[in-house]
C-alpha positions in Angstrom: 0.0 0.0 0.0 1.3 3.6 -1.4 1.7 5.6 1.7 1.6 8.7 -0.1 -2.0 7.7 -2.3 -4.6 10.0 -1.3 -7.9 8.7 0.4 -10.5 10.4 -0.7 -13.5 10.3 1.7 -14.1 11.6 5.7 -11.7 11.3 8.0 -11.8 12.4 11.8 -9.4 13.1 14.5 -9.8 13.4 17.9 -6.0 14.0 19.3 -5.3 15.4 23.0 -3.1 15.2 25.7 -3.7 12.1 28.4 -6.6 12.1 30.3 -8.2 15.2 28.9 -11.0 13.1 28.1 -11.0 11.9 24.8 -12.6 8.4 25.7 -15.8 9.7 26.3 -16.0 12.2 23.6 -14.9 9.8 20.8 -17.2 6.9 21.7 -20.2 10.2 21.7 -19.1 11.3 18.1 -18.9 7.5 16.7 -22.7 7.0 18.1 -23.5 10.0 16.8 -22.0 10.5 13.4 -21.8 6.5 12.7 -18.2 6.0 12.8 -15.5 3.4 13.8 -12.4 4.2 16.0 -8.9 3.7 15.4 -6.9 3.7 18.5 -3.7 6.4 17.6 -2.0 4.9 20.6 1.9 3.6 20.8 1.1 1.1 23.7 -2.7 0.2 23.2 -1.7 -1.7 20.3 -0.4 -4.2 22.8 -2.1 -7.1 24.5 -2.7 -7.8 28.2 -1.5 -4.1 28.7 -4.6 -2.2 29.6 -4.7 -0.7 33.3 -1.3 1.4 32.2 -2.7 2.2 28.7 -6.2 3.5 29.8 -7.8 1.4 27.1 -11.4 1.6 26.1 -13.5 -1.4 27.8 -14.6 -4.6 26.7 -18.4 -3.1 27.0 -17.4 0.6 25.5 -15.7 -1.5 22.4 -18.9 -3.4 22.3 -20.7 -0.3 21.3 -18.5 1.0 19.0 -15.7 -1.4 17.0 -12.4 -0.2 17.6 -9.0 -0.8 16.4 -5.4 -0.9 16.5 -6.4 -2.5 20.3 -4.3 -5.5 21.1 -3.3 -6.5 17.9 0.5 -7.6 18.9 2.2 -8.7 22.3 4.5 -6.5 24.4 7.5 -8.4 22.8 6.7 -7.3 19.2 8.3 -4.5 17.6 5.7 -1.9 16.7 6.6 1.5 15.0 4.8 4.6 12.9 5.8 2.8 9.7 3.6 -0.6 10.9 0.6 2.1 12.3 0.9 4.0 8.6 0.3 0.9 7.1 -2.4 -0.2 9.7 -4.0 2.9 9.7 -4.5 3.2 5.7 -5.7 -0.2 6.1 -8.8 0.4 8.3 -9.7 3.5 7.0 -10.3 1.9 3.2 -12.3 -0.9 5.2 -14.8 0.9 7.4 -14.8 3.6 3.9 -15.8 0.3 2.4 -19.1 -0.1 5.0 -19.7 3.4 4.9 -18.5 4.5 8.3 -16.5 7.7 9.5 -13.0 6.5 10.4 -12.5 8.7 13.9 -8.9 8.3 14.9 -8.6 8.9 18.5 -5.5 9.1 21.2 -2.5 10.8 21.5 0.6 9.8 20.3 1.5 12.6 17.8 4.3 10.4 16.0 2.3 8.1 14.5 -0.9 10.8 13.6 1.7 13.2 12.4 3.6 9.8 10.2 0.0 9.3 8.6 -0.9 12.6 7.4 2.9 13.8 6.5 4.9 10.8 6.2 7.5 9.6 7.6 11.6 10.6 7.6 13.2 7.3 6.5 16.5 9.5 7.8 20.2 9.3 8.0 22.1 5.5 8.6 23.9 5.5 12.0 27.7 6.2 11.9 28.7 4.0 14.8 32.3 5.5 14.1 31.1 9.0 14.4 28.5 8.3 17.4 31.2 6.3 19.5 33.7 9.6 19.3 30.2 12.1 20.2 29.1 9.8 23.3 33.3 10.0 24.4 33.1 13.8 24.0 29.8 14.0 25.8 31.6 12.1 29.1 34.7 14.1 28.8 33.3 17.8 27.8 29.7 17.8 28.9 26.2 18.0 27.4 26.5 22.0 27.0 30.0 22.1 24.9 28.0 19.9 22.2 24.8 21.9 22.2 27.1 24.8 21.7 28.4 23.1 18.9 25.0 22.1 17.4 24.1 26.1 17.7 27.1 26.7 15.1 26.2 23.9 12.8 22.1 23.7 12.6 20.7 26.4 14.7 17.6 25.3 14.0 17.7 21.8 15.3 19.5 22.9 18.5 16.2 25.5 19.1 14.4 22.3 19.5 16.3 20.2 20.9 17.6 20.9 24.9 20.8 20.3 25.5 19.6 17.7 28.6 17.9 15.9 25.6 20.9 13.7 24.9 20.2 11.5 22.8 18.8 13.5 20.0 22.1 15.9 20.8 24.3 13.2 19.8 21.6 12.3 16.9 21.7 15.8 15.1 25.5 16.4 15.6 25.7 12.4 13.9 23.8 13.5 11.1 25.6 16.6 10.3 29.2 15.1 10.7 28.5 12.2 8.4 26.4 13.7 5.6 27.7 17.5 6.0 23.9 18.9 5.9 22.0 20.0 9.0 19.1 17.6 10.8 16.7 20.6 9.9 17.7 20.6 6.3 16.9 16.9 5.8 13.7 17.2 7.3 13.0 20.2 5.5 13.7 18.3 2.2 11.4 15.5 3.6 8.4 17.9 4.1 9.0 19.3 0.7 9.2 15.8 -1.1 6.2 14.7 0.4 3.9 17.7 0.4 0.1 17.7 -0.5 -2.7 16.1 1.4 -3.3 12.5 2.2 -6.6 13.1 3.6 -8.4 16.1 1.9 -11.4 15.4 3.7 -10.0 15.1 7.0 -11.5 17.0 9.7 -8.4 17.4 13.0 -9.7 18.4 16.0 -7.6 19.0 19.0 -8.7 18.7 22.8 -7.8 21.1 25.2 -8.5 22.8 28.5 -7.1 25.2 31.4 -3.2 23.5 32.3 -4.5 23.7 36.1 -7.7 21.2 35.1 -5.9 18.9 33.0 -3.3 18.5 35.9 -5.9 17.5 38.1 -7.5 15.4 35.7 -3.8 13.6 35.3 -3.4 13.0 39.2 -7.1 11.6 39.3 -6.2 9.2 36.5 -2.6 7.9 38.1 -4.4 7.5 41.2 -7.2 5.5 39.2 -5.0 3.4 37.7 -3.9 2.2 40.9 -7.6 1.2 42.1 -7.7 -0.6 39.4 -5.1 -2.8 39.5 -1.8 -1.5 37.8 0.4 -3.8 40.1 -1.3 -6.7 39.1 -1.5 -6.1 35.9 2.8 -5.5 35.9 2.9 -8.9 37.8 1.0 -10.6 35.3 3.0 -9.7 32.8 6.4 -10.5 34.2 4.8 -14.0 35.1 3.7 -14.8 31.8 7.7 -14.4 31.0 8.0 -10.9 29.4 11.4 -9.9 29.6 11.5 -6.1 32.2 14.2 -4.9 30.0 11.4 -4.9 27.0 10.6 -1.4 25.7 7.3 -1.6 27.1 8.4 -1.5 30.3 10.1 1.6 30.0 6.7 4.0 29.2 5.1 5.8 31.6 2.7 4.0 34.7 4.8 0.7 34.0 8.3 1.7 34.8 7.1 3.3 38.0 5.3 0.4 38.7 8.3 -1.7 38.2 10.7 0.4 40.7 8.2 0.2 43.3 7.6 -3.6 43.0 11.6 -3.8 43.0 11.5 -1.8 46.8 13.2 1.5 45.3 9.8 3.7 46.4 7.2 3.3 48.5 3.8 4.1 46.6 3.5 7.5 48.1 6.5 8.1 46.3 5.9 6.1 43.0 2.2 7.4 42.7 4.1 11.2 43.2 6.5 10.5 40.7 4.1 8.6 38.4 1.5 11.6 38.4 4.4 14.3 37.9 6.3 12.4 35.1 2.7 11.9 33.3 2.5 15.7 33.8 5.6 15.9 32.0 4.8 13.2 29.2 1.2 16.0 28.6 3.3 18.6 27.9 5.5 17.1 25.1 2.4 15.4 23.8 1.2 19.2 23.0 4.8 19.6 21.4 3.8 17.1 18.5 0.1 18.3 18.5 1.4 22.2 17.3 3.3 20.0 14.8 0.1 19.0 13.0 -0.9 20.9 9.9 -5.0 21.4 10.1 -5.4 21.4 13.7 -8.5 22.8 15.2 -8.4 23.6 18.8 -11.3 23.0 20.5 -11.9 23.2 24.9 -12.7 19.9 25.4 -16.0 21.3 27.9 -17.6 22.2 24.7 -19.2 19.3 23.8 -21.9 21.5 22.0 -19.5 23.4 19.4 -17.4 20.3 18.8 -20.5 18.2 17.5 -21.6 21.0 15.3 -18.5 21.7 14.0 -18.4 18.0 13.2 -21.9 18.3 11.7 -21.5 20.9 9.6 -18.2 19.5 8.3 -19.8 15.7 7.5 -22.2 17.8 5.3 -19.5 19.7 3.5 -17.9 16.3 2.5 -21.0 14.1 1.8 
């Protein structure tokens, strides 16, 4: 499948940051406008990972079909490339029982990989990386974001010099191919201009910084009541490995240093709910990325459903 074909026919997107609320919403707009959701999720896509992910229920999927839910196992590799191709996929088949595809979650990566393709980028120089990650121990993290400053200002406005590993990834690139990061990708967005999805309707969810904090501290405090340790246990006795990537995201790592004894769950819950603060913020990051993008306060429910309405007649 030609990841750069158009699709004609409606599209929706629900994106916002985690816990804002999009659940709810989406599963009102598929009843509503007679759509199916496609989950736009890095970790929902795995199986017997739910608690952590905040994924839809068993009786909430019953009333709407979803997908992209627990289609591989935490082992799996699973990338934007695989969700392009995914993604394409269920849009031409609920398009083919004339539905609404409504993608819905918040991992701007893969939404942003969808509508604008994705940077194949520049092969690793291990030569050139091993002599960066010696200078990094032996000069420090702000002598080389000094040095990315002189050689692609651009990238090194983006990228904080505590950000180390796309540091070391920017200077790679320009020392073995002589052109900037930011040029590349510049190159990229100008190769693969024009619009996948013309009739694609992007909204984006969002609300006061104070609310959504609270809303984030109710939801890690949820997640607990509803059986994140377990869930952790489980999975380490079915036999999946705790160095897996999985087990590194958000909700599972802190589960996994408090079931090793390094906090108590005061201090993992604290940590947990300030680190999913964190993980909010960057998620707007990739959101202002998105060409299209309508901003909507996620307390009105009213406006958003008309603006839907009126746009579903537009594209009929």
């Amino acid at each position: 499948m030609n990841s750069k074909e158009i699709i004609n026919g409606p599209v929706l997107v629900l994106i916002g940051p985690t816990a804002i609320g999009k659940t709810d919403l989406s599963l009102s707009l598929a009843e509503q406008f007679k759509c199916e959701i496609i989950s736009v999720d890095s970790m929902q896509v795995y199986r017997f990972m739910d608690v952590g992910t905040a994924k839809a229920t068993k009786e909430e999927r019953r009333r709407v079909p979803h997908h992209l839910i627990d289609i591989v196992n935490p082992d799996e590799n699973y990338d934007a490339a695989r969700f392009v191709k995914d993604a394409r996929s269920a849009i031409i088949d609920i398009h083919g029982r004339g539905k609404i595809p409504l993608l819905t979650g918040g991992t701007g990566l893969y939404l942003k990989a969808l509508f604008e393709g994705i940077f194949s980028g520049v092969d690793a120089d291990p030569q050139i990386r091993k002599r960066l990650e010696k200078r990094l121990a032996s000069e420090g993290v702000n002598v080389l974001h000094e040095e990315l400053v002189a050689c692609d200002y651009s990238s090194a406005n983006r990228i904080h010099a505590n950000d180390k590993h796309r540091l070391l990834r920017a200077l790679e690139v320009f020392l073995s191919t002589g052109k900037p990061w930011s040029e590349h990708l510049r190159e990229h967005k100008e190769q693969n201009k024009g619009d996948r999805f013309p009739q694609a309707l992007l909204l984006g969810l969002t609300c006061e910084r104070s609310e959504l904090y609270d809303r984030i501290n109710a939801r890690c405090k949820e997640m607990l009541g509803n059986g994140l340790e377990e869930e952790v246990r489980s999975l380490l006795q079915l036999g999946y490995n705790r160095k897996l990537k999985v087990f590194r995201s958000i909700g599972y790592k802190h589960m996994l240093q408090y079931i090793d004894g390094e906090f108590d769950q005061t201090e993992m819950l604290t940590l947990l709910s300030r680190d999913t603060r964190r993980y909010a913020k960057r998620q707007y990051t990739w959101f202002s990325r998105l060409e299209k993008l309508n901003w909507m306060q996620v307390a009105q429910k009213q406006k958003i459903f008309q603006q839907v309405e009126k746009w579903k007649r537009e594209v009929q």
